[in-house]
C-alpha positions as CSV (number, residue, x, y, z in Angstrom):
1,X,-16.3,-20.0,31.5
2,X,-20.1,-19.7,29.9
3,X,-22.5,-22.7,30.1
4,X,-23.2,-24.4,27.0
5,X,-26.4,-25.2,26.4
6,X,-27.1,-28.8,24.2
7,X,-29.2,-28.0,21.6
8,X,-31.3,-31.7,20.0
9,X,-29.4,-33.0,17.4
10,X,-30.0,-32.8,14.1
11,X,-30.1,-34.1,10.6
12,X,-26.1,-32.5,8.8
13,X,-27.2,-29.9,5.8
14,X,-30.5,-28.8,7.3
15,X,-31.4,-25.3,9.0
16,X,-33.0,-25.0,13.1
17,X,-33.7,-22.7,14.7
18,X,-31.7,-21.8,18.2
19,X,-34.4,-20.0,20.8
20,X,-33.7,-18.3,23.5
21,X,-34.9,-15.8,26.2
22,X,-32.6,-13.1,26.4
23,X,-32.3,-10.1,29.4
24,X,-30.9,-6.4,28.6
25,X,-28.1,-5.0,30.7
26,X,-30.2,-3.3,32.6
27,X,-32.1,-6.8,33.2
28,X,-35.0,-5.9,31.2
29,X,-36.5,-8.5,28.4
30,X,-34.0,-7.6,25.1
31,X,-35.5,-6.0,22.4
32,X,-34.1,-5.3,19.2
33,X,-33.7,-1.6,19.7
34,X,-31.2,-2.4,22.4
35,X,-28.5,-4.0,20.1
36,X,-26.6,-2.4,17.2
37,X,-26.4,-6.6,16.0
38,X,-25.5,-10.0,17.0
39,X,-22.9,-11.9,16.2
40,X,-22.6,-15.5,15.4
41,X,-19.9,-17.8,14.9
42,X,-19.6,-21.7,14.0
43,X,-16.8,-23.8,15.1
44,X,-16.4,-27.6,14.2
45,X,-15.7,-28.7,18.2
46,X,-13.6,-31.7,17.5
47,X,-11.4,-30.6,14.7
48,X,-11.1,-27.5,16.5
49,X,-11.5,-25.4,13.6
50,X,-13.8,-22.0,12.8
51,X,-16.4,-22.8,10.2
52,X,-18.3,-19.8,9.8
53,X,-19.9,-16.7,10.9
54,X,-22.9,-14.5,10.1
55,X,-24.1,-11.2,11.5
56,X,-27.7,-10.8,12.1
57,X,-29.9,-8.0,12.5
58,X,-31.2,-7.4,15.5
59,X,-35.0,-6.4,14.3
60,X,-34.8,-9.8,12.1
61,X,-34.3,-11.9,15.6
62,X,-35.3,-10.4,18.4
63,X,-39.1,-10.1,19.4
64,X,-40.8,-7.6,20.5
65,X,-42.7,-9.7,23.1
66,X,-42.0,-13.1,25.0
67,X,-43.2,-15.7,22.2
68,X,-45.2,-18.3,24.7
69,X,-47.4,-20.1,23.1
70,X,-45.0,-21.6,19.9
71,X,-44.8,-25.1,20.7
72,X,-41.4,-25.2,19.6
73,X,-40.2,-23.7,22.8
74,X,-40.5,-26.3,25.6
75,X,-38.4,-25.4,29.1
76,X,-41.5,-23.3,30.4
77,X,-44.4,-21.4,30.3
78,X,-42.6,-17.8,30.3
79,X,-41.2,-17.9,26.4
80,X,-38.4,-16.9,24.2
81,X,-37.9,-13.4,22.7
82,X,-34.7,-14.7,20.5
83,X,-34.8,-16.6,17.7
84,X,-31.8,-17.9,15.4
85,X,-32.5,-19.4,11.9
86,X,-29.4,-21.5,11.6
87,X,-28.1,-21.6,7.8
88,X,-27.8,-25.7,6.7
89,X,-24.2,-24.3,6.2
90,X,-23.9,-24.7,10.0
91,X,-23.6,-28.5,10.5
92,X,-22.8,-29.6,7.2
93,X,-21.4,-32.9,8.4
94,X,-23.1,-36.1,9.7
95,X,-21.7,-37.5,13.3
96,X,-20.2,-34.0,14.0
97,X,-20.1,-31.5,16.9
98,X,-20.7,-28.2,16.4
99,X,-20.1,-25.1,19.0
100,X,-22.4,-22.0,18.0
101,X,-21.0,-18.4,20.2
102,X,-23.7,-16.0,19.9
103,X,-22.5,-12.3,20.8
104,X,-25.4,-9.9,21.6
105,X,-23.8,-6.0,20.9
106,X,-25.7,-3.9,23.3
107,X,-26.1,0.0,22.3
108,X,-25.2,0.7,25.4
109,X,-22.7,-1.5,27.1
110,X,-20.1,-4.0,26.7
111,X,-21.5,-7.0,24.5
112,X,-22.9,-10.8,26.4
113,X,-22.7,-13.6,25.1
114,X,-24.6,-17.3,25.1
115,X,-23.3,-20.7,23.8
116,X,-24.7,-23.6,22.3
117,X,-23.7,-27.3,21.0
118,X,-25.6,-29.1,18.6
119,X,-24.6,-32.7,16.9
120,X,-25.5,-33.9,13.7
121,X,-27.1,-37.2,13.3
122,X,-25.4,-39.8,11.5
123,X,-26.2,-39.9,8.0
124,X,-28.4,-43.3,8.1
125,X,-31.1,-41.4,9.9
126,X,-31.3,-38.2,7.8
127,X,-31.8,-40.2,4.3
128,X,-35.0,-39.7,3.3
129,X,-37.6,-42.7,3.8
């Protein structure tokens, strides 16, 4: 079984992004010419159910370089070279649990994968002020 990685909670109906620092199969940094796409898919983790999916291009997510100096990425000093803009379709409901499977389709061999979790706030805190 993968490790799911928590992602912060946020507010139901509103897009984030996921980052993440990504090797080749050849254990290399990932760049986009090393994938025909990647794959996404959205599951509601408590009913169970599949809520969406989306296939992304790779040249739209994946950076050429390690992106180090966006404060938006916080574990260390090295950087991310994925990025994942998350549709609000993605966590559409407030007090929910969401499970996000991201499948990376390498040119060249057999596809990885990464997994995420991210909750929605309950709707008392994403009302506007």
């Amino acid at each position: 079984m993968h490790a799911i990685e928590d992602l912060p909670a946020v507010a139901p109906g509103s897009g984030f992004a996921i980052l993440a620092r990504v090797r080749n199969p050849a254990g290399g940094w990932a760049k986009d010419a090393d994938l025909t796409d990647i794959k996404v898919r959205v599951d509601d983790e408590e009913a169970g159910e599949h809520l969406t999916a989306a296939t992304l291009a790779a040249a739209d997510t994946v950076h050429k370089e390690l992106q180090n100096s966006d404060s938006r990425w916080t574990k260390d000093r090295l950087g991310f070279n994925v990025e994942i803009h998350a549709d609000a379709g993605w966590t559409p409901q407030p007090n929910k649990s969401y499970l996000i499977k991201v499948q990376f389709n390498w040119t060249d061999a057999a596809p990885s994968y990464k997994f995420y979790r991210v909750r929605t706030a309950s709707s008392a805190f994403s009302t506007p002020v």
